[in-house]
C-alpha positions in Angstrom: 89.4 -32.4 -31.8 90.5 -33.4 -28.3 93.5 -31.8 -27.2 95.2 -33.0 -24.1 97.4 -30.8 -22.1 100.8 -31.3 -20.1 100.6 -32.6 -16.7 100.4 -29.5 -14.3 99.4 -26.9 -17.4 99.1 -23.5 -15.9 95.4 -21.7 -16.3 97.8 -18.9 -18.7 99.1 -21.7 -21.0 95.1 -23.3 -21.2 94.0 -20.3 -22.0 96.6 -19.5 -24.4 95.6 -22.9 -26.3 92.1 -22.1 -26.3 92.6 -19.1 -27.8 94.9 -20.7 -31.1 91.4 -23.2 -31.4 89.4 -20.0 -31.3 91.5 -18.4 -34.1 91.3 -21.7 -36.5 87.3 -20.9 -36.0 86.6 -23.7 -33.5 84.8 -23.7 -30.2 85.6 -24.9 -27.0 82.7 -27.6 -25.9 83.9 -29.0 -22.8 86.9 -29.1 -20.4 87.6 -32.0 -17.9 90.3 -33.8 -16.3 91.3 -34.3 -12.7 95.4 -34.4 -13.5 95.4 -33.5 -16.8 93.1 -30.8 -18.3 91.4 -32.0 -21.8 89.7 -29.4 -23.8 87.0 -30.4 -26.3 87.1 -28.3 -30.0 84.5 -28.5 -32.3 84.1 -26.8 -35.7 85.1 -26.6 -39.4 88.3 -25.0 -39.5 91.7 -26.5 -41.2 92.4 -29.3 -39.1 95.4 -30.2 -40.4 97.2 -26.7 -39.7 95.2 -26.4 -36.5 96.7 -29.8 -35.3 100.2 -28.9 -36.3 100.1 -25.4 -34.7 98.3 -26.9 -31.2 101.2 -29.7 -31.3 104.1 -27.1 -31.7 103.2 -25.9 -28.1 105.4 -26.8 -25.2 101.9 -27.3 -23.0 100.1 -29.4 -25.4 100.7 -33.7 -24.6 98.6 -34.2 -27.7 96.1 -33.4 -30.2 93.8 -36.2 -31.8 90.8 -35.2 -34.4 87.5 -37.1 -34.2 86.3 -38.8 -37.4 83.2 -39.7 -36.8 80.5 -36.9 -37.6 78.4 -37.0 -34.4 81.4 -35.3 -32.4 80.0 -34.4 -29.1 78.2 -37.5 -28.4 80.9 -39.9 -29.5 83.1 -42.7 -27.6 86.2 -40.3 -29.2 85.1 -37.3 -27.9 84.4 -38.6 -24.0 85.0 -41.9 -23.1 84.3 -42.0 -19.4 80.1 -42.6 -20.0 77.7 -39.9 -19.4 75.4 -40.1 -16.5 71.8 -38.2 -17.0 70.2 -37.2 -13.7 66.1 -36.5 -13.5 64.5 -35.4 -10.8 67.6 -35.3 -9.2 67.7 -38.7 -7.2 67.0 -40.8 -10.5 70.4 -41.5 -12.3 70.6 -43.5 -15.6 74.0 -44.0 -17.2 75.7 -45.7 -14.0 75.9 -48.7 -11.7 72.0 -48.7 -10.9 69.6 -49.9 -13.7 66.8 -47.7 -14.4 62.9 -49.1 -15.2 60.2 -46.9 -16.5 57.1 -47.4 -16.4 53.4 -46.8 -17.5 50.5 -46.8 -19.4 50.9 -45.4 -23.0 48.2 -42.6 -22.8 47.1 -40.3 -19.5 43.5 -41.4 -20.1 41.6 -40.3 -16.8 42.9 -39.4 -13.1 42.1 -42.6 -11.8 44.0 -44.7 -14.5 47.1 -42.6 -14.1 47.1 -42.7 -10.4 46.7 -46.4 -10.6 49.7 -46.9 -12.7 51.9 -44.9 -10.7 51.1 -46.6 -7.7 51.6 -50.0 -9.4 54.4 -48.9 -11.4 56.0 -48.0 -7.9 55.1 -51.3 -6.4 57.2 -53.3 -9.0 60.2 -51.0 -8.7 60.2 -48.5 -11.1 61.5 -45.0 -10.9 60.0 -43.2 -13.8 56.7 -42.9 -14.5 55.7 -42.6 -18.5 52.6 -41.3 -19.8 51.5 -39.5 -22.8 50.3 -36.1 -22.8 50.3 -35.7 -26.0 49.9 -38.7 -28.8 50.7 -38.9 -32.4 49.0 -41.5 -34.1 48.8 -43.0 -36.9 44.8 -42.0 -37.7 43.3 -38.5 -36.9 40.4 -40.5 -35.4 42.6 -42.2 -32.6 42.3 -40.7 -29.3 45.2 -37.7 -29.2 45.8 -37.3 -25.8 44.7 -34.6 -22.6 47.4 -32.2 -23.6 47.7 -30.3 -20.6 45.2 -31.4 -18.3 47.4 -34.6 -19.1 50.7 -33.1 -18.1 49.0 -32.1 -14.7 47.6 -35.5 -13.9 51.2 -36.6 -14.4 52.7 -34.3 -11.9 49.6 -35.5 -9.1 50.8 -38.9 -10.1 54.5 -37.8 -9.1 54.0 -36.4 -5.9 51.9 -39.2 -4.7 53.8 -41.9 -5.4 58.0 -39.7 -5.8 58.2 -41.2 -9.3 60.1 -38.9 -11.8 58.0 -38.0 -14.8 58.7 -39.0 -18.5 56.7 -37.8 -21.2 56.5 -37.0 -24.9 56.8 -33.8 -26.5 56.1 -33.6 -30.3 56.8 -29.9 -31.3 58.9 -27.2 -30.2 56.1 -25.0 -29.6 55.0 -27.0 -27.0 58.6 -27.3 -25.0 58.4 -24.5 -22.4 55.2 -26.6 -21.6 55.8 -29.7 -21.4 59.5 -29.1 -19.6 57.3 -27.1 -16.9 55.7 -30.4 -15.8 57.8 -33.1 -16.8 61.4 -34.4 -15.4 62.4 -35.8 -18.5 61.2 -34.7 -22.3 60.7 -37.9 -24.7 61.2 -37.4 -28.2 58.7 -40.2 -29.7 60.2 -42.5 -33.2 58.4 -40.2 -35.7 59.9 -37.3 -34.2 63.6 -38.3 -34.0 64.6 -36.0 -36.7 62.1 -32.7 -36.1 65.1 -30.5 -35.9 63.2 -27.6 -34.7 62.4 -29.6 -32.1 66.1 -30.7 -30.8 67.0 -27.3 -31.4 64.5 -26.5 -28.9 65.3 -29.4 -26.8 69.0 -28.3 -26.6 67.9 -25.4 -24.6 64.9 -27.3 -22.5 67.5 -27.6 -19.4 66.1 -31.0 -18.9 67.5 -34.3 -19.6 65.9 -35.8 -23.5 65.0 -39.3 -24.1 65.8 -40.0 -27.9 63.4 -42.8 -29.8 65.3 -44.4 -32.3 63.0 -43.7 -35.8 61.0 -46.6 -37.2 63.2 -46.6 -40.2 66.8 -44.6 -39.2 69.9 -46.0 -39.2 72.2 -46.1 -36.2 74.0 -43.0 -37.1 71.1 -40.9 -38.4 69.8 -41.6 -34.4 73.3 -40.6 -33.5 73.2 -37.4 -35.8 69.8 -36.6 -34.0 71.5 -36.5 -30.3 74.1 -34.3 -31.9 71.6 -31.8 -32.3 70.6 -31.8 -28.9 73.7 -32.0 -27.2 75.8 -28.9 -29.8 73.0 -26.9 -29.0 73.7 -26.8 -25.1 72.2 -30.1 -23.5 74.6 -32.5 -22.2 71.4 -34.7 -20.9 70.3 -37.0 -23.7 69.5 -40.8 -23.4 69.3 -43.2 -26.5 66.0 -45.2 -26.9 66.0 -48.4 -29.1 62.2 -49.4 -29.7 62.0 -51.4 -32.4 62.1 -50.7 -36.2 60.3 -51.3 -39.5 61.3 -54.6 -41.5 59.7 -57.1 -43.8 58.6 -59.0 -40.7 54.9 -59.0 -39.9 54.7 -61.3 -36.3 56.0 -58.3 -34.2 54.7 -54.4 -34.4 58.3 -53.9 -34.8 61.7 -55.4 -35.1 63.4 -55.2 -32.1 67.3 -54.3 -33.2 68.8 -55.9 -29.6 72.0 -55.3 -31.2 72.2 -52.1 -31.4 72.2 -51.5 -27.7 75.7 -53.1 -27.6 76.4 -51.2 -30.9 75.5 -48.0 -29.4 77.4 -49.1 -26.4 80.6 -48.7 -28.3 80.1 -45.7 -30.6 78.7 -43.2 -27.8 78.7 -42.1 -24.2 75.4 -41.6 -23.6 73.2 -44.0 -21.5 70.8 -46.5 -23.9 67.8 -48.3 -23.1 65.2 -50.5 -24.7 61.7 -50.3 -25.0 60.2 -53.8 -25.9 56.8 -52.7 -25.7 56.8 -50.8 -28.9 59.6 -53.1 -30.5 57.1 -56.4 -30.5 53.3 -54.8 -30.1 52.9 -58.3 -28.0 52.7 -58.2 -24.1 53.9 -61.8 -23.9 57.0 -60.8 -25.7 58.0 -58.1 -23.6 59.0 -59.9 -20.3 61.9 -61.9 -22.2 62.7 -59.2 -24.0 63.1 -57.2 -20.9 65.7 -60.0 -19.7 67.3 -59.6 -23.2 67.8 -56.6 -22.1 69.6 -56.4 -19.0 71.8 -59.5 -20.4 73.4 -57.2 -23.4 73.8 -54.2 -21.3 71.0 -51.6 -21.6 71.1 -48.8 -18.7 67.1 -49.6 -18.4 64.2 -49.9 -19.6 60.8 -48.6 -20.5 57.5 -50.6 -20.0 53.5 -50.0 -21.0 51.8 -50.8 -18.3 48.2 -50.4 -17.5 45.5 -51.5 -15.1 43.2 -52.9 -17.3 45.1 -53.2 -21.2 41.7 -54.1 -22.3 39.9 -50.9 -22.0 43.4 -49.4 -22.9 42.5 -46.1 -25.3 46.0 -47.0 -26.8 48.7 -50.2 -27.2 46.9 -52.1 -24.8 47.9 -55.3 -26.6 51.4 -54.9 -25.2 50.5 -53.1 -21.9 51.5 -55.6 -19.4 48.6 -56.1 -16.5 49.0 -55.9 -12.7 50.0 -59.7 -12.5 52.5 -60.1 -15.4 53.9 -56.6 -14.7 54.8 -57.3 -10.9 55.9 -61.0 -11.8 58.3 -59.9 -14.6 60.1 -57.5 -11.9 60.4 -60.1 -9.9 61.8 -62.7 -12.3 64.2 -59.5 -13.7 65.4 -59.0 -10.2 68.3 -61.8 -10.1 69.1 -60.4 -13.9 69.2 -56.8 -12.6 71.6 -57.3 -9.8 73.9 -59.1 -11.6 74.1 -56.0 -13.9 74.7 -53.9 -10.9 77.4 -55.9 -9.9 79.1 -55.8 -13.0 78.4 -52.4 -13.4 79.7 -51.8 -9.7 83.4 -54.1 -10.7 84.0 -52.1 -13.7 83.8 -48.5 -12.5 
């Protein structure tokens, strides 16, 4: 439920109102407002009574139940949009578009440094990297672990980029969330609920994967996890998903940027690199992008895709990475000036 409070509501009648939520066996999630305080309740008690009590009192405006079942993260629950901070000078959610950037797998110390640095040179503020890989095969290389983690944080405080990486169990949290700025839950992961538990409690921000083969809500119902257990920090990830269609790796569902757009508040961005498996795909993709309103984006890059231990069929190289920046550039600050008008 959202309740919405009188104009100039004294702290003694808030408090009163919380505590008639408390009794119906709700909890109080978030308060905001700058004229008007608006208190958040979340829970499974009679709704109906609850409503009718909470509307009966002389400092109550109004009180309006949620439908949908992802309640915290919804458009109904917050509609001002959320902004996630890493690092704490990379912001993604408001008027400035975010890229990140990187190979797919930290492979050696000189590969990774390389990809920071050109990752940096074409604009980027995040570096990605994976630490830890799931694949498909048991054969396929797995990843450094936590040499890998530490080559990404050398990487970081050569070049200032912030640090996205993947974390695939909730044993490995406190580990990963020591090294990285933001914690990537990878596609086959998006509904490890031990894990988002865990994440909920990480105290950094979460960037969500959409799975190869889960609906819009069920990625929804996966940020609820995060977010009811404590962390406010979560950013959407569409990257492509599993179809009858055999030209791309994946299908890339553009849509449901602009869908997501309109059910929740939380920032979304696209990753074409895993949603067509084709580097000559991913710079118009990138464009398709920006046009329908993604917060940012996240690239595979690498310095040499050929010898690329992983996805270096749609890691862009030096040249087509720095020349799709520059042809985004014109696309990108249009957003931000958009972006900029509407706030």
């Amino acid at each position: 439920m959202i309740i919405s409070m009188k104009k100039h509501a004294t702290q003694q009648e808030i408090n009163g109102v919380v505590e008639v939520i408390q009794q119906f066996g709700y909890r109080i999630h978030e308060i905001e407002g700058e004229e008007r305080v608006v208190i958040g309740a979340i829970g499974t008690g009679d709704t109906s009574v609850c409503l009718q009590t909470l509307e009966s009192m002389d400092s109550v405006e109004k009180a309006v139940p949620i439908s949908v079942p992802y309640k915290f993260v919804s458009r109904e629950f917050k509609n001002r949009r959320t902004t996630v901070t890493a690092a704490g000078n990379v912001h993604i959610g408001n008027s400035k578009f975010v890229v990140m950037a990187g190979p797919c797998s930290v492979e050696s110390e000189q590969q990774i440094l390389k990809s920071a640095e050109l990752a940096a040179k074409g604009g980027a503020q995040v570096l990605r990297g994976g630490a830890f890989k799931p694949r498909t095969s048991p054969y396929d290389f797995q990843g450094m672990a936590e040499e890998g983690l530490k080559l990404l944080a050398k990487a970081r405080e050569q070049t200032g980029l912030a640090i996205v990486t993947e974390v695939m169990s909730d044993a490995d949290v406190a580990l990963v969330a020591a090294y990285a700025d933001i914690m990537q839950v990878g596609a086959r992961n998006m509904q490890n609920f031990a894990l988002l538990k865990a994440l909920g409690k990480c105290g950094k921000p979460v960037l969500l994967k959409r799975g190869l083969s889960s609906t819009i809500r069920e990625l929804l119902m996966s940020a609820e996890y995060i977010v009811a257990h404590g962390n406010n920090d979560v950013i959407l990830c569409e990257r492509g998903i599993r179809t009858f269609e055999t030209a791309t790796r994946n299908t890339c569902d553009i849509a449901a940027v602009a869908v997501l757009r309109e059910l929740t508040h939380l920032p979304v961005i696209l990753d074409p690199s895993h949603a067509t498996g084709k580097r000559s795909l991913v710079p118009p993709l990138c464009k398709a992008g920006v046009a329908i309103g993604a917060d940012g984006l996240i690239v595979e890059i690498h310095p040499n895709p050929q010898k690329a231990v992983s996805d270096g069929a749609q890691s862009l190289d030096p040249a087509l990475w720095l020349k799709m920046m520059e042809d985004l550039g014109p696309y990108i600050a249009l957003w931000q000036k958009d972006k900029a008008q509407a706030v």
